[in-house]
C-alpha positions in Angstrom: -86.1 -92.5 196.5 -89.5 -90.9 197.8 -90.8 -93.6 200.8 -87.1 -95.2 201.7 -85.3 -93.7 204.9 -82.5 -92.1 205.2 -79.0 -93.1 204.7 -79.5 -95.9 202.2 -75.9 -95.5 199.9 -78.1 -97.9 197.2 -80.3 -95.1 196.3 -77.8 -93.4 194.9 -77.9 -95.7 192.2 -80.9 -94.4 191.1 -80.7 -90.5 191.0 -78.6 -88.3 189.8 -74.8 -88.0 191.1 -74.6 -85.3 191.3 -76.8 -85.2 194.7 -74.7 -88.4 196.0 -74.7 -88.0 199.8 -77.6 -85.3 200.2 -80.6 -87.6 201.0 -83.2 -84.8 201.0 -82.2 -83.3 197.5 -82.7 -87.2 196.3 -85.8 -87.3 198.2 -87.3 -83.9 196.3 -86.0 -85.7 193.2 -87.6 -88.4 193.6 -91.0 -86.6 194.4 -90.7 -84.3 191.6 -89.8 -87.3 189.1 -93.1 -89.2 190.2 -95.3 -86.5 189.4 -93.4 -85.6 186.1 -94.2 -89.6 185.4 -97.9 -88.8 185.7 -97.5 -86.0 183.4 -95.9 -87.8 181.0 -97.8 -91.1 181.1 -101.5 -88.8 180.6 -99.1 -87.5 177.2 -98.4 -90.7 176.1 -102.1 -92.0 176.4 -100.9 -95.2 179.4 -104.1 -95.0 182.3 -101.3 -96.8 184.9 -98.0 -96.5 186.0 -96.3 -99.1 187.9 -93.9 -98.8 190.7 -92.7 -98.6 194.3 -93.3 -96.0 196.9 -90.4 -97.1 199.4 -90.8 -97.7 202.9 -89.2 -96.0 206.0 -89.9 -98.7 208.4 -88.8 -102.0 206.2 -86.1 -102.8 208.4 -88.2 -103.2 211.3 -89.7 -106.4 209.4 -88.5 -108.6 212.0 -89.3 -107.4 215.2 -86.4 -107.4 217.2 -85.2 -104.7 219.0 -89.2 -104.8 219.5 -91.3 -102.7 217.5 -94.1 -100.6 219.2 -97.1 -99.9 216.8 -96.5 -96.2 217.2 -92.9 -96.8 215.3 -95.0 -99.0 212.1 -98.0 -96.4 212.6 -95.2 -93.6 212.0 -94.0 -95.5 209.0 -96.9 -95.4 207.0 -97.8 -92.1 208.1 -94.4 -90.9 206.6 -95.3 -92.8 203.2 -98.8 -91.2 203.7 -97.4 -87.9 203.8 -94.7 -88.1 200.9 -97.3 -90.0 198.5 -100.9 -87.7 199.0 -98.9 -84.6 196.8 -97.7 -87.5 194.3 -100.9 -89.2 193.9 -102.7 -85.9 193.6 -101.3 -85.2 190.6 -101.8 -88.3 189.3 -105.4 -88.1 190.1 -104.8 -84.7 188.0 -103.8 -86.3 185.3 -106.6 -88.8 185.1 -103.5 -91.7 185.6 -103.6 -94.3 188.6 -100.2 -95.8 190.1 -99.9 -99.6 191.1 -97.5 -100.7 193.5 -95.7 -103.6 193.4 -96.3 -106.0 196.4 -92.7 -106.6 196.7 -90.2 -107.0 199.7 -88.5 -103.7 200.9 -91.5 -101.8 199.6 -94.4 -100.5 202.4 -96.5 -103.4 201.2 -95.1 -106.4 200.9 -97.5 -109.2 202.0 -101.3 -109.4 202.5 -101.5 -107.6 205.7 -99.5 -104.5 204.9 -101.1 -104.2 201.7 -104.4 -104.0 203.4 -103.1 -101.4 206.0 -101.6 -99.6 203.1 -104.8 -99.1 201.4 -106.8 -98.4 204.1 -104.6 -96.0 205.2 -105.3 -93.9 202.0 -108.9 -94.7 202.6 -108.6 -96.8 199.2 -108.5 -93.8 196.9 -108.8 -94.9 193.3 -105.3 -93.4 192.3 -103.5 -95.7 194.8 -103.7 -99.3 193.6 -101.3 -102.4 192.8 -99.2 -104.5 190.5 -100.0 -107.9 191.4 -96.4 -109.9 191.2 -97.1 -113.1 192.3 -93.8 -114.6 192.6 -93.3 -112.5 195.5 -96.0 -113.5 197.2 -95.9 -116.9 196.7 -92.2 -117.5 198.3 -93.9 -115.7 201.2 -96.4 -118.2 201.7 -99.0 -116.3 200.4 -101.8 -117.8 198.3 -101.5 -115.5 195.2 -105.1 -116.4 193.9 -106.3 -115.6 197.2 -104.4 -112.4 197.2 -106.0 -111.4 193.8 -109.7 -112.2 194.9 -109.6 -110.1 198.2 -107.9 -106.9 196.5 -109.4 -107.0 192.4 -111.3 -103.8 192.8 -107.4 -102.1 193.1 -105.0 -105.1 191.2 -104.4 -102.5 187.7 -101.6 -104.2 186.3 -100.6 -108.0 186.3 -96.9 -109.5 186.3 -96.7 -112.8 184.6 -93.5 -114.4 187.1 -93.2 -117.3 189.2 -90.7 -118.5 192.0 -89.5 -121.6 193.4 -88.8 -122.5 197.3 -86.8 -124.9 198.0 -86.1 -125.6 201.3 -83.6 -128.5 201.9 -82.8 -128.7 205.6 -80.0 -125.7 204.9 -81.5 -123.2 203.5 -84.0 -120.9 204.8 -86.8 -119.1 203.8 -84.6 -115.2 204.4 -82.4 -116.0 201.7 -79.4 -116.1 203.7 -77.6 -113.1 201.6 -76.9 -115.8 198.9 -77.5 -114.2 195.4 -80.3 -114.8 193.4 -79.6 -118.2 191.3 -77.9 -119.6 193.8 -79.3 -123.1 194.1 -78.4 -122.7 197.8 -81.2 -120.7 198.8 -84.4 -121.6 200.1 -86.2 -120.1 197.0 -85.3 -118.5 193.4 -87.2 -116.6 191.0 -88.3 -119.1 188.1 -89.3 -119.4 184.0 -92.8 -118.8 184.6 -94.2 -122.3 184.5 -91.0 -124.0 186.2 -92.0 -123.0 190.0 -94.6 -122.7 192.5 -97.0 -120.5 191.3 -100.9 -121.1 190.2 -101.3 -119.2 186.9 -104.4 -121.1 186.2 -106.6 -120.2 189.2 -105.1 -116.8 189.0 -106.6 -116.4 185.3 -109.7 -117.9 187.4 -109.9 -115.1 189.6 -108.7 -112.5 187.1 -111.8 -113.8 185.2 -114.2 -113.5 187.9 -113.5 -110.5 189.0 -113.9 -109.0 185.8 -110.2 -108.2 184.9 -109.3 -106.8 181.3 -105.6 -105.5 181.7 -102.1 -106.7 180.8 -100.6 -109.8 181.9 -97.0 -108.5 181.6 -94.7 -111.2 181.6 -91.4 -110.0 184.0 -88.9 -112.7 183.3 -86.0 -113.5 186.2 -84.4 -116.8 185.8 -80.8 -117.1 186.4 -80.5 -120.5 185.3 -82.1 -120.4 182.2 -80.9 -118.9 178.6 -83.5 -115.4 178.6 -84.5 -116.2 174.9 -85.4 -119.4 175.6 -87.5 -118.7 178.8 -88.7 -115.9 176.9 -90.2 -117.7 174.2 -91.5 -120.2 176.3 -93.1 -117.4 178.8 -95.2 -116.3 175.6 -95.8 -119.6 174.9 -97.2 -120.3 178.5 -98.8 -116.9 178.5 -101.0 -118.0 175.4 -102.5 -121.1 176.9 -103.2 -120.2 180.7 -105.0 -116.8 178.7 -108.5 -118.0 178.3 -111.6 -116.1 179.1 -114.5 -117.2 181.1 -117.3 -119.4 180.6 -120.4 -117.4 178.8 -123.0 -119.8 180.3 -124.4 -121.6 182.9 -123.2 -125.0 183.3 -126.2 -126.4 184.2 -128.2 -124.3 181.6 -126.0 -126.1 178.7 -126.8 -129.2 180.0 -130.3 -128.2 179.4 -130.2 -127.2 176.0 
């Protein structure tokens, strides 16, 4: 409601109705609610909230009418300008926000999450939920993704996708709904698709990495007590910490 533009009828959905239609009046709720959540999440003793900021200029993902770099640069200005009074207060409240990496959002892939935080000169308040299953039907290497940006990943998602691309289907989903074994990719059990947990806990490890690994549990095929039980389960044994020698010192001893 803070970061999307104008004239989306879905964000209605997520404020109250009785601004249904006035986009600016959902806009200043949305604004007043995020820094409300940092209040509230400094009273409740929780260092991170995670989220989404919204983007302006998500539609222009595909660059056709053509984009000029002025029309992106305006985007993120926008999202620059709506989130500095937001994380301000957050920074006021000694609580840091984590975006979610995640399609329709300002930063969705590797390159607009770097621009992102660059473009809040990587202030400490500003950081990210890593989601790998997002990134991974992208074509992203999530262990890749976690290395290059640890000093601001403050929140893990346990998920995992599938892509599945069969000659048909294709890559943008083709407005089928999620489940549908048409498309080119679903969201998966964790363990059941594409993604890497092991070398993730690899580079969680490495680089030092001591928060949650939150499993967030889509699967449309699957009975959700079942999956969820077996999330735990999978949860459990990818967990393990890092080595607390030298290889080649134990070899020695």
């Amino acid at each position: 409601c803070v970061g999307d533009a104008f004239g989306d009828p879905r964000l209605a959905g997520f404020a109250p109705k009785s601004l249904k239609g006035d986009d600016k009046a959902i806009r200043q709720w949305g604004i007043d609610q995020m820094k409300y959540t940092a209040q509230a999440a400094k009273n409740m003793g929780c260092s991170v909230v995670t989220g989404f900021m919204g983007s302006p200029i998500w539609k222009y993902f595909y660059s056709f009418p053509a984009n000029s770099e002025q029309l992106i640069e305006d985007g993120y200005q926008e999202i620059y300008d709506l989130w500095t009074p937001i994380l301000d207060e957050f920074d006021k409240q000694g609580v840091k926000f984590a975006l979610e990496v995640h399609p329709s959002e300002i930063a969705y892939d590797y390159y607009s999450t770097q621009r992102l935080l660059e473009k809040f000169k990587k202030r400490e308040a500003l950081g990210i939920n890593f989601d790998p299953s997002h990134l991974q039907w992208q074509g992203i290497d999530p262990a890749l993704f976690f290395r290059d940006f640890a000093s601001h990943i403050y929140h893990v998602h346990i998920k995992d996708s599938l892509v599945k691309l069969d000659g048909r289907s294709g890559i943008l989903g083709s407005h089928l709904a999620f489940g549908d074994l048409r498309r080119g990719w679903n969201f998966v059990s964790p363990g059941h698709g594409d993604v890497d947990f092991d070398m993730i806990i690899r580079e969680a490890n490495a680089a030092g990495y001591h928060g949650p690994l939150s499993v967030e549990w889509e699967d449309n095929g699957m009975d959700r007590l079942f999956g969820a039980s077996e999330a735990l389960e999978l949860v459990r044994r990818v967990d393990f910490e890092p080595s607390n020698v030298d290889f080649d010192g134990a070899m020695e001893n």
